[in-house]
N, C-alpha and C positions, 0 to 999 in steps of 0.2 A: 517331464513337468515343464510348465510353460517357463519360469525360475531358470530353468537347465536351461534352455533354448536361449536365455537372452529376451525373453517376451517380456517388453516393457508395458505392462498392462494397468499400472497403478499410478493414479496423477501425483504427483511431486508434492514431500508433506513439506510444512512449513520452515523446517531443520533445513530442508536439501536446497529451498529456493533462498534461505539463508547465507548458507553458503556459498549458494553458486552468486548472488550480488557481491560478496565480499571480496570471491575473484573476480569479479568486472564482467561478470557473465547476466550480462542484461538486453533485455529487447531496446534495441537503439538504430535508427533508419540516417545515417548520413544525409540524404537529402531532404529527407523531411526539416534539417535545420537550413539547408543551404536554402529550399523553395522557400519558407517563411521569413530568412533574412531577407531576400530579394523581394517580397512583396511587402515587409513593414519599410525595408529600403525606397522600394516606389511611395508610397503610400506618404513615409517622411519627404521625402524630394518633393511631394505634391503641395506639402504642407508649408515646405519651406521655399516653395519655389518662385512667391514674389521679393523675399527677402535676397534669394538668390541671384536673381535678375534684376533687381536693383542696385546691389552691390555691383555686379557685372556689369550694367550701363554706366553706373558712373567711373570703374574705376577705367573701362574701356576707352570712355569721354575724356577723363584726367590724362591717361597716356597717350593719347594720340592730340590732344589738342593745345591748346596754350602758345608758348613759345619753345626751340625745340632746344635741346640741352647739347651744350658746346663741351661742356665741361660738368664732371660731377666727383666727389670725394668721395672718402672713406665714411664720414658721419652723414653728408645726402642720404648716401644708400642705406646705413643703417637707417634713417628717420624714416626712408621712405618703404622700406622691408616691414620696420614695425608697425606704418601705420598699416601698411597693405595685409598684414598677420589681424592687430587687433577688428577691422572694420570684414575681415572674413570669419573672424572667428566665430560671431551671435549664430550663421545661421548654419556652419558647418556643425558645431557643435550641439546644435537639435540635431541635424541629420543623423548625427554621429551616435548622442544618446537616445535615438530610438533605436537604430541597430544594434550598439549591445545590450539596452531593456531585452529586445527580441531575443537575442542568439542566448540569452542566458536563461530566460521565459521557457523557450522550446526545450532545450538540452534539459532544465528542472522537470519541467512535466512528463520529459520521456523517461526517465532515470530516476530522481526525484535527488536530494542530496546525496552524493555519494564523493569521498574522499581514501582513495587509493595510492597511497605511495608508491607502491610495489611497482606499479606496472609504470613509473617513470624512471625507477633506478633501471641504472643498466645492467644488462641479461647480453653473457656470452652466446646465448642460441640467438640473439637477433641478428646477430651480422652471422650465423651460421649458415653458407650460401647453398649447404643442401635442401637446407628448411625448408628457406628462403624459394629455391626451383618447386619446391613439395610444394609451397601457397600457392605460388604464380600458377600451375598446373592444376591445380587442385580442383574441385565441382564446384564449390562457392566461388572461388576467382572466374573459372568460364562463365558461370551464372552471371555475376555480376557483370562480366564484358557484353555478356547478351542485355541485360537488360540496359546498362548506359550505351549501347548501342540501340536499342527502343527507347529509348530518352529522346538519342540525338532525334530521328526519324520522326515524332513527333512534335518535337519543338519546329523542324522544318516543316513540319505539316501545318500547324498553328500559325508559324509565320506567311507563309504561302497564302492560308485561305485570310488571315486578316488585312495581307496586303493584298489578294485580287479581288476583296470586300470591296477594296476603295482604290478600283483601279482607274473608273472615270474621275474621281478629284484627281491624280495622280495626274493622269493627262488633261486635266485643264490648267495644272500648272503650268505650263508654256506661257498662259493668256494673265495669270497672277502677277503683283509686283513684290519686290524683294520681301519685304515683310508681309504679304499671305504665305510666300512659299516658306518662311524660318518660323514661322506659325504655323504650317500646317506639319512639315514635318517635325518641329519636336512633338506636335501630336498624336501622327500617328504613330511616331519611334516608342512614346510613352504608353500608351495603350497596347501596341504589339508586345510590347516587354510586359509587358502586366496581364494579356492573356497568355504570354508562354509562362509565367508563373506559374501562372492560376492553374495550368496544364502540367506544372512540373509538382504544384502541391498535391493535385490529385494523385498522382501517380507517388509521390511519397507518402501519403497515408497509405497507398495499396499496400507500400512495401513496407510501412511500418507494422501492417497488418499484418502480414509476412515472420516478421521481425516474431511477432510475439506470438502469433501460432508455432513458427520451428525453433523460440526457446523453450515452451510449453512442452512440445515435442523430446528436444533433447535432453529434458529435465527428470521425463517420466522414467519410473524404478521399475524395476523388478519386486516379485512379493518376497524374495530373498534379501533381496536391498532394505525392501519398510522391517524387515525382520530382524536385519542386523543394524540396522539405522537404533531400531526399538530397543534393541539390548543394549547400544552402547551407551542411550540418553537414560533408561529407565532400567535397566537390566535384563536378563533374561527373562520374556516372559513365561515360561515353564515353572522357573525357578517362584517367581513372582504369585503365579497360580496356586502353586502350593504355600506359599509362605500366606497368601490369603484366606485357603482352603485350613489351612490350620489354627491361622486366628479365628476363624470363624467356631473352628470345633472347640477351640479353647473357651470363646463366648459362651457357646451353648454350652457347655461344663461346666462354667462360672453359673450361669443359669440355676442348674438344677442345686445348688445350693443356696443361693441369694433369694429364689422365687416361694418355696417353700416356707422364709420366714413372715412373708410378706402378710401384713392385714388384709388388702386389697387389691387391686389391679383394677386399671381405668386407662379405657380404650378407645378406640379413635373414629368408627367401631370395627376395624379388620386391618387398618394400615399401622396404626400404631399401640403398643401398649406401655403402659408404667408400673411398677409393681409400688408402692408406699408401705414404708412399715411403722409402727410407731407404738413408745411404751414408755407409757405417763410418768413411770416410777426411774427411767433412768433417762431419756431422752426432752430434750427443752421442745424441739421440735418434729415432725414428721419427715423421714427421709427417705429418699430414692433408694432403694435397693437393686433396681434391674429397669431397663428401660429397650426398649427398639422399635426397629419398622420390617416390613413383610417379612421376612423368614422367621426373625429373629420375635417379633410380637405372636407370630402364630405357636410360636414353642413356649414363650411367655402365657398365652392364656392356656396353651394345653395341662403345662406343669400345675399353673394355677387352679383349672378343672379338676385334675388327678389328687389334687389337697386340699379340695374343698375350701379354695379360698375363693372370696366374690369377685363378678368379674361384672364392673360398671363402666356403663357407656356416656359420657361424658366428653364429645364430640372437643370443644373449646379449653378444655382443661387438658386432656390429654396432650393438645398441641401446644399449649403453653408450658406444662411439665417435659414435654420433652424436648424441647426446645432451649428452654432456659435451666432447669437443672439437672445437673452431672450427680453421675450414680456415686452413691455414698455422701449424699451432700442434703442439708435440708431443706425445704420448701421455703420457698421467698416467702415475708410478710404478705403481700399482695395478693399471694394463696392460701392465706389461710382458715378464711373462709369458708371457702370453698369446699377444701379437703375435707376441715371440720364436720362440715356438714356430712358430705359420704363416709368418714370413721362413725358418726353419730348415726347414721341409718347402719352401716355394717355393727358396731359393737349391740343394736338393737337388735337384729336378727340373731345375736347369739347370747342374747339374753345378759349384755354386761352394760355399763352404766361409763361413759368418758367424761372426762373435763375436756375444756379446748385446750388448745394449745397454749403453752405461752405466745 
């Protein structure tokens, strides 16, 4: 049987992918954070980068220029550390807070919240260096070195054709002065880093891609597995089978005593039935005696046929009596109307005479 084999043929119920998040076993792509920090990192540097260069000019202009220092103290330097700290801070600190916005962005939508102690306390197998040989060896580890080796080889593919993109600027810098050539190259440094991103995020979706097809994969059960998964959350279902298989007969048993008494039965007209009984001289009101839906209604109007009790079709009533009241209980206010009316047509046809209800 496929079971026997090990044939994981059945996708992962919700118990098992339960589980396997709560051991840290999630689709998660490493690069796919490192490519996105590196492009909101460009992206912020773009944004911050007149702030950036203006602090730079001047503080470059302030140290190199003036009068030149003979002598300096202990509190100079502090003064001049903290201003050199506060007047870098504005724009380091956007660059800074888009990069962790980002890296906690990414890491959230790949994983979503997940808090794991477990897997930071320490574990004697991690420094256990046979394992340890067992990873470094292993199909995922070679895997991985193939592919961050097609990493490398693509980034220098990326860089290559973006730099002999602009290999004639390149060579008319000879004929440029000092400031075309520090403008053109942080230009094209920033755009070359920003298309090998771009080429590193693609390639990390691939593998995130990757990621969640071969957790999918090693998630999938066996129909031995969803079976015993079954039994341990719900019980056996054999067990289960029978203990239904027997309410059910007990229903139908209760039936052939409860339907019998009944005035009337009013139907749905084949999906549901109710049985109502009702007796002026000991009862305030009309009560449910038996009630159900398919199996259980088709053996309700049979009983009802075999004893000549009426069986009306009463589409809206039906659904409202069975819906709203439990067997042995009386008819709401709101039905009684209603009912009245179908005991007042049945006690006619057998030649007897009702009051309504209270």
């Amino acid at each position: 049987m496929p079971e026997q084999n090990g044939d994981k043929s059945q996708d992962p119920t919700p118990h098992r992918r339960q589980q396997a998040r709560e051991q840290g076993q999630v689709a998660r792509s490493q690069d796919l954070g490192s490519a996105a920090l590196l492009i909101c990192a460009l992206l912020g540097l773009l944004w911050t980068a007149g702030s950036l260069i203006g602090f730079l000019s001047t503080y470059t202009a302030s140290q190199l220029g003036g009068q030149a220092w003979l002598t300096i103290d202990a509190a100079t330097a502090v003064h001049l550390w903290s201003t050199t700290l506060s007047d870098m801070a504005a724009p380091l600190l956007v660059l800074m807070a888009v990069v962790f916005v980002a890296g906690v962005a990414v890491n959230v939508l790949q994983v979503g919240f997940l808090f794991l102690p477990d897997k930071v306390a320490p574990k004697a197998s991690n420094i256990d260096p046979i394992k340890g040989l067992r990873r470094l060896f292993s199909t995922t580890a070679v895997a991985r070195l193939a592919f961050g080796i097609f990493k490398v080889l693509v980034v220098a593919g990326v860089t290559y054709w973006s730099l002999y993109a602009d290999r004639h600027e390149v060579l008319a810098l000879a004929h440029g002065t000092v400031a075309d050539i520090g403008t053109f190259l942080l230009d094209i440094l920033f755009w070359t880093t920003m298309k090998v991103a771009v080429a590193l995020l693609i390639l990390a979706l691939l593998d995130y891609a990757f990621q969640r097809w071969k957790q999918e994969q090693d998630l999938r059960m066996t129909t031995q597995e969803v079976r015993e998964e079954m039994k341990n959350l719900q019980g056996d279902p054999q067990i289960m089978a029978r203990r239904r298989a027997a309410q059910r007969q007990l229903a139908l048993n209760r039936l052939g005593s409860a339907v019998p008494k009944a005035d009337v039965v009013i139907t749905n007209p084949t999906e549901l039935a109710v049985a109502i009984q009702y007796d002026e001289q000991t009862m305030l009101a009309p009560i449910v005696v038996a009630k159900g839906a398919g199996v259980i209604a088709a053996r309700i109007r049979k009983l009802a046929i075999e004893h000549g009790i009426p069986v009306i079709e009463k589409k809206p009533l039906a659904q409202a009596l069975f819906k709203e009241v439990e067997v042995n209980h009386p008819i709401p206010d709101k039905m009684y109307a209603a009912v009245a009316e179908i005991l007042t047509y049945v006690y006619q046809l057998k030649g007897k005479s009702l009051s309504k209800p209270a």
